[in-house]
C-alpha positions as CSV (number, residue, x, y, z in Angstrom):
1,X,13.4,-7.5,-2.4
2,X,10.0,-7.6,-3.8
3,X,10.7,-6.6,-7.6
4,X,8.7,-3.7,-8.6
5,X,6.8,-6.1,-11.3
6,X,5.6,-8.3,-8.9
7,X,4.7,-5.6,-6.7
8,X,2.2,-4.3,-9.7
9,X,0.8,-8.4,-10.4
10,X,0.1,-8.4,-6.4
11,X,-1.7,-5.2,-6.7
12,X,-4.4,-6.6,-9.5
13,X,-4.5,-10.2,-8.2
14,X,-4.9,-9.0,-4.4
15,X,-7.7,-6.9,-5.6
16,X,-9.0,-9.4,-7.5
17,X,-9.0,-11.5,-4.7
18,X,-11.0,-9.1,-2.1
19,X,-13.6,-8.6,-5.1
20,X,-13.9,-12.6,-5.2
21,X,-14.2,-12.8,-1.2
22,X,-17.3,-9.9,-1.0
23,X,-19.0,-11.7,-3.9
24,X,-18.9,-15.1,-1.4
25,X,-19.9,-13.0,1.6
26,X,-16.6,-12.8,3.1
27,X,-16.1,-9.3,3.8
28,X,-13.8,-9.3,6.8
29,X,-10.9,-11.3,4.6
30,X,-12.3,-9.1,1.4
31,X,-11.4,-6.1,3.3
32,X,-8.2,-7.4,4.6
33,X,-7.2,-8.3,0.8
34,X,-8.2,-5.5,-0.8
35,X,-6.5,-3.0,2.0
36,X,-3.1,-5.3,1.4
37,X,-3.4,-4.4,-2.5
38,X,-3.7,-0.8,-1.6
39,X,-0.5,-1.5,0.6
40,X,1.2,-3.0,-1.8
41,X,0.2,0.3,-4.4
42,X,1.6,2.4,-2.3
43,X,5.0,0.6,-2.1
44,X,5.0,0.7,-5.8
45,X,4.8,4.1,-5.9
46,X,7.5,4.5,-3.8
47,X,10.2,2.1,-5.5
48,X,9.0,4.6,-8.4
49,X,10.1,8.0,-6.5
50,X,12.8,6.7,-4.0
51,X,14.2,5.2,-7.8
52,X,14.5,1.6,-5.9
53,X,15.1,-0.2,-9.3
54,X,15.3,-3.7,-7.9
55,X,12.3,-3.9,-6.1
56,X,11.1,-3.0,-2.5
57,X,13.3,-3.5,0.3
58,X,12.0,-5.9,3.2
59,X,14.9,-5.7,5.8
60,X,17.4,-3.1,6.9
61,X,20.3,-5.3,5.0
62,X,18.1,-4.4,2.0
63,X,17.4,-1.0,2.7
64,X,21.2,-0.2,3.4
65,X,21.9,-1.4,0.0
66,X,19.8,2.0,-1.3
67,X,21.2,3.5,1.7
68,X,24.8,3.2,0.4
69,X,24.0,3.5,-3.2
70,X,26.4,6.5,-3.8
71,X,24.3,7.6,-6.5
72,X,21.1,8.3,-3.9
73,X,23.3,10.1,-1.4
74,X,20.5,12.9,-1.6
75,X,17.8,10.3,-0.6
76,X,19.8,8.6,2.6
77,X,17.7,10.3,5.6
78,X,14.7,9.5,3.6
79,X,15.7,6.1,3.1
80,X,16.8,6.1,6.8
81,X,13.4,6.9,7.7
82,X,11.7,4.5,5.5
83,X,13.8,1.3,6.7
84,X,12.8,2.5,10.7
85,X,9.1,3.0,10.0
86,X,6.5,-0.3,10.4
87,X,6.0,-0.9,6.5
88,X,2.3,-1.1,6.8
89,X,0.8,2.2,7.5
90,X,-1.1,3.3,4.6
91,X,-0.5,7.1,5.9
92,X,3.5,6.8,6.4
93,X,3.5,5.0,2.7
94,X,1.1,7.3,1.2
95,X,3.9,9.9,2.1
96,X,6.7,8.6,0.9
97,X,5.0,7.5,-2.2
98,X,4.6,11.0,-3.7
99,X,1.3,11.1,-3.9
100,X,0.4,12.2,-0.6
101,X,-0.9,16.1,-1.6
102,X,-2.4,14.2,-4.9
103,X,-5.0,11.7,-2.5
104,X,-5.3,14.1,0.6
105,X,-6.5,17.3,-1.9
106,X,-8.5,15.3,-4.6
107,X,-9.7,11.9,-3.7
108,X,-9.8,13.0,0.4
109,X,-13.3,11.2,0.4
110,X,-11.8,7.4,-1.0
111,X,-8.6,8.6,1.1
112,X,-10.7,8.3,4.5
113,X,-12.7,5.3,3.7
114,X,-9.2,3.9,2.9
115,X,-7.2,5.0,5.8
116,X,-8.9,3.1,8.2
117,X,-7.3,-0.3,7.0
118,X,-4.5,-2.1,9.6
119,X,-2.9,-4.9,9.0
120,X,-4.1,-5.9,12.2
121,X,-7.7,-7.1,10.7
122,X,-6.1,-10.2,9.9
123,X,-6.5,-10.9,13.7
124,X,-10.0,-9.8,14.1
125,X,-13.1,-11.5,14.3
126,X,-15.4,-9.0,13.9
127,X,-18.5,-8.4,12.1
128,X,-18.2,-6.5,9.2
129,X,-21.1,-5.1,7.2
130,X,-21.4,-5.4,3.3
131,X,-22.3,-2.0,2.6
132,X,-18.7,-1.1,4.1
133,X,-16.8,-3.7,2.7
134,X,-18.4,-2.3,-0.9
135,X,-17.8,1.2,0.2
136,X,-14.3,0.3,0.9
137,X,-13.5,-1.8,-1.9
138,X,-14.8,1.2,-4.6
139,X,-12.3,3.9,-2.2
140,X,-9.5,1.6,-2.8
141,X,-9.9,1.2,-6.1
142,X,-10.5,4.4,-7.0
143,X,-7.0,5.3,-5.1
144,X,-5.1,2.3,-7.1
145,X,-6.7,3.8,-10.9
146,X,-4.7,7.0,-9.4
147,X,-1.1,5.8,-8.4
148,X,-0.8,3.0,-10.5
């Protein structure tokens, strides 16, 4: 489990992180960083509404633990769901955070700068201009000032 407080420190210093990256002109890893804190925002938000008290889960052993927490019994097919889905698609999390209607009706612009964020970047090479790195980085953080 990834306790819910350090979930909230690896928001800030993840962020923190991406901001210190674009100042050194390395906006590939910046936008990496910065997409992981909003990652990492969203999970929060969902230990918050799925009422996951001892942190995140990060394998099925420790979403079953939820799972057969008799007093979520009204949450099991959403917890079901969770623990099959990849963990790292900002739309899927954004959906089980509870703030889904929230982003998609009132910060739609940040939400589509923000959406096009994959883990996968980590394995890229490409080029990446600094205008959207900064474009990017000011989505996501307008996003985090919402949910956390």
């Amino acid at each position: 489990m990834i306790p819910k407080d350090t979930i909230r420190a690896l928001v800030k210093k993840r962020f923190a992180d991406a901001r210190i990256l674009f100042r050194n002109d390395r906006y590939s890893a910046a936008m990496y960083l910065c997409g992981y804190s909003l990652e990492l925002g969203l999970k929060h938000g969902i230990c918050t509404i799925m009422k996951f008290d001892n942190g995140f889960p990060e394998n099925k052993q420790e979403f079953n633990t939820y799972y057969l927490d008799t007093t979520k019994t009204f949450l099991r097919s959403t917890i079901r769901e969770l623990r099959d889905i990849r963990h790292h698609r900002l739309q899927d999390l954004l959906r089980y955070s509870g703030e889904q209607v929230n982003i998609e009706k009132n910060f739609a612009e940040a939400w589509n700068v923000a959406i096009n964020w994959t883990p996968e970047m980590r394995y890229k090479n490409d080029v990446i201009r600094r205008k959207r790195v900064e474009r990017f980085i000011q989505s996501v953080r307008v996003i985090l000032n919402e949910i956390m």
